[in-house]
C-alpha positions in Angstrom: 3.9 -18.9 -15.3 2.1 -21.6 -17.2 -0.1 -20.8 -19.5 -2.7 -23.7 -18.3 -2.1 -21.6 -14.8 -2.5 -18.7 -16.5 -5.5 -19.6 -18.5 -7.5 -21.2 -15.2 -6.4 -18.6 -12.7 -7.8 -15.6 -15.1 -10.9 -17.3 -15.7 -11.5 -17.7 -11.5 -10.9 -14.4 -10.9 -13.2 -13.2 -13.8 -16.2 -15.4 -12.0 -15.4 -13.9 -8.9 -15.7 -10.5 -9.9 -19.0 -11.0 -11.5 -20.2 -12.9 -8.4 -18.8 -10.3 -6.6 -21.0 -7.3 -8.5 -24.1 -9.8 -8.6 -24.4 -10.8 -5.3 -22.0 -8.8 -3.5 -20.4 -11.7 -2.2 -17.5 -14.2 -3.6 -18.4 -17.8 -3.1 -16.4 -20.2 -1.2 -16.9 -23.0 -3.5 -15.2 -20.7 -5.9 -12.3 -20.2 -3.6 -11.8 -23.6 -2.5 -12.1 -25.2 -5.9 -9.4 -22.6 -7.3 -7.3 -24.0 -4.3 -7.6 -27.4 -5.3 -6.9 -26.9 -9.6 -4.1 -24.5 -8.3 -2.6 -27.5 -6.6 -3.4 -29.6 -9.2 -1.5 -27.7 -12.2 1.3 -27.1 -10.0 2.0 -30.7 -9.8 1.7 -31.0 -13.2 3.4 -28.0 -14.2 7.0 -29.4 -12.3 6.0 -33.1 -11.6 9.9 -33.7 -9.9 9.8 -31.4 -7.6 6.2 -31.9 -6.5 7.2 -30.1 -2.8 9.0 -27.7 -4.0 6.9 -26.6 -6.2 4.0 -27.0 -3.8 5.9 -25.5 -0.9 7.6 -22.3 -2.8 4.6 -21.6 -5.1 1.8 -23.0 -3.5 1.7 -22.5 -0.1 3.8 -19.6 -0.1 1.7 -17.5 -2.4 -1.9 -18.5 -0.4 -0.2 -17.5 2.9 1.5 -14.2 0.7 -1.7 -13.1 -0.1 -4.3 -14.5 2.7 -1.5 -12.1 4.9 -1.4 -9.1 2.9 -5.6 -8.7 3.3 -6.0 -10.3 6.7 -5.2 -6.6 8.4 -7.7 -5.4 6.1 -10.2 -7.3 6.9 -9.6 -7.1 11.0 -10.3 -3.4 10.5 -13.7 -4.1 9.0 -12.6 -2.2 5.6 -12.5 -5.5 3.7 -15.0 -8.7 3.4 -13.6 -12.4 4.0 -14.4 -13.7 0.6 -12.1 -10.8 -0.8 -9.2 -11.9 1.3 -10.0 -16.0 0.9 -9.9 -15.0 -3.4 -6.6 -13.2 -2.7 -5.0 -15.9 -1.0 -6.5 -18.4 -3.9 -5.0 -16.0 -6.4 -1.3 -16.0 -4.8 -1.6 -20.1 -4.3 -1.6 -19.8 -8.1 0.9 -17.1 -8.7 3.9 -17.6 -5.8 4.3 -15.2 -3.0 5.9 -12.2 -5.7 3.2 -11.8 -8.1 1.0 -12.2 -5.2 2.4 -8.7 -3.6 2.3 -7.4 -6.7 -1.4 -8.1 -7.9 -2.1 -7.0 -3.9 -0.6 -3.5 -4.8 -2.3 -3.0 -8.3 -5.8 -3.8 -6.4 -5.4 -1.5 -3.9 -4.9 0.9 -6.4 -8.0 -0.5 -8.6 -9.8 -0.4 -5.0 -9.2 3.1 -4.6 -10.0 4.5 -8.3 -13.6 2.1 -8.1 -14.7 3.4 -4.2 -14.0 7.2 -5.8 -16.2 6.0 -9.0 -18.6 4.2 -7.2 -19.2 7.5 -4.5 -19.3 10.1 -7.5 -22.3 7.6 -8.7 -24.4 7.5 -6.2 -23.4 10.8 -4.2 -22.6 9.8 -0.8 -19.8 11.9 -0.7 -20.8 14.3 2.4 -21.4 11.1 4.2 -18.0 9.7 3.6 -16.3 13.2 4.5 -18.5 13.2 8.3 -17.4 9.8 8.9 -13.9 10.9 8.6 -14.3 14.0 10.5 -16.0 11.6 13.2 -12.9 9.3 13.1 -9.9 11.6 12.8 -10.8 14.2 15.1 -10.2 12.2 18.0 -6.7 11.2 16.4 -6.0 14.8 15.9 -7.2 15.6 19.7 -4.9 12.8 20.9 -1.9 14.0 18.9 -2.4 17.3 20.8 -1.7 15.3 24.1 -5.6 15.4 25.0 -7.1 12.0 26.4 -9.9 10.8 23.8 -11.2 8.0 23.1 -11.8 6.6 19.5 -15.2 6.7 17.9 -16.6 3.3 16.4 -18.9 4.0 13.6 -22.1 1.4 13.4 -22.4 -0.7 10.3 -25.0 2.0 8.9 -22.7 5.1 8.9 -21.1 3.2 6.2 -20.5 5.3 2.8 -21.0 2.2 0.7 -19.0 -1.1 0.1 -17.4 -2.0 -3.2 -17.0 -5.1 -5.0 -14.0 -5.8 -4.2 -13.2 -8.8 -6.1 -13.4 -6.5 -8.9 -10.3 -5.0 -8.3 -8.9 -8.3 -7.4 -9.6 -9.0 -10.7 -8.5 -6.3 -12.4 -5.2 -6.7 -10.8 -4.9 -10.1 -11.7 -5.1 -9.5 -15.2 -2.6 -6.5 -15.5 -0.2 -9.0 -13.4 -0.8 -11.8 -15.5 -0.9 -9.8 -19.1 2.4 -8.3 -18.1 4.2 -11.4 -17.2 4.0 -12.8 -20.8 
């Protein structure tokens, strides 16, 4: 990768995750303009072959990694923003980095949520909610009719910052690939 691509996609993803912990939300302006310089450095990265760069890098990374998130976010366990900065990261990177930075953040993901419920002690909460949502699983596996519980909005245990992990992700891709 580029180290111009390199340089700019790091420093995106770094103002994202510090968004992200401020306001607990990742701009679209952020998103969008990352879009745009990602397309930009592409074309100057391989200026003779402007589609295929564009087409194999490009477009195939944004669609890589808005496709990898999208199911997380249908299930409610992920925001938009988080998905929209995943698919800006892979529109840098190319769909394979994209998978991979996807699989390091879920990891990131899943060491912060433990972190960030050992800090503010919302750990029965978390272990009812599952209780509420796989015992109907379990019942149902048994062969007896149920039908799944939806939790409201305020049952939650606590969001994370998720372009944290994005981030965090980003970096150990991008550091290793050099």
């Amino acid at each position: 990768m580029n180290p111009a691509i390199q340089f700019m996609l790091l420093w995106l993803v770094v103002q994202a995750a510090l968004t992200d912990i401020a306001l607990r939300r990742i701009p679209n302006v952020l998103v969008l303009s990352g879009l745009i310089v990602a397309v930009g450095l592409h074309m100057l990265a391989a200026p003779a072959t402007i589609a295929d760069s564009l087409a194999g890098t490009w477009l195939a990374g944004l669609a890589t990694g808005f496709f990898l998130f999208l199911p997380l976010y249908v299930l409610r366990g992920m925001a938009a923003g988080d998905v929209k900065l995943m698919a800006m990261v892979g529109a840098f990177t190319g769909p394979v980095p994209a998978v991979q930075i996807a699989l390091l953040t879920c990891l990131f993901g899943g060491a912060l949520a433990l972190a960030m419920l050992a800090l503010n002690g919302r750990w029965r909460l978390l272990l009812r909610n599952l209780k509420l949502l796989l015992a109907p699983l379990l019942w149902r596996l048994a062969g007896v009719p149920v039908q799944p519980v939806r939790l409201p909005r305020a049952a939650s245990a606590g969001g994370i910052p998720y372009g944290v992990a994005i981030a965090l992700g980003t970096v150990a891709v991008v550091l290793q690939s050099r």
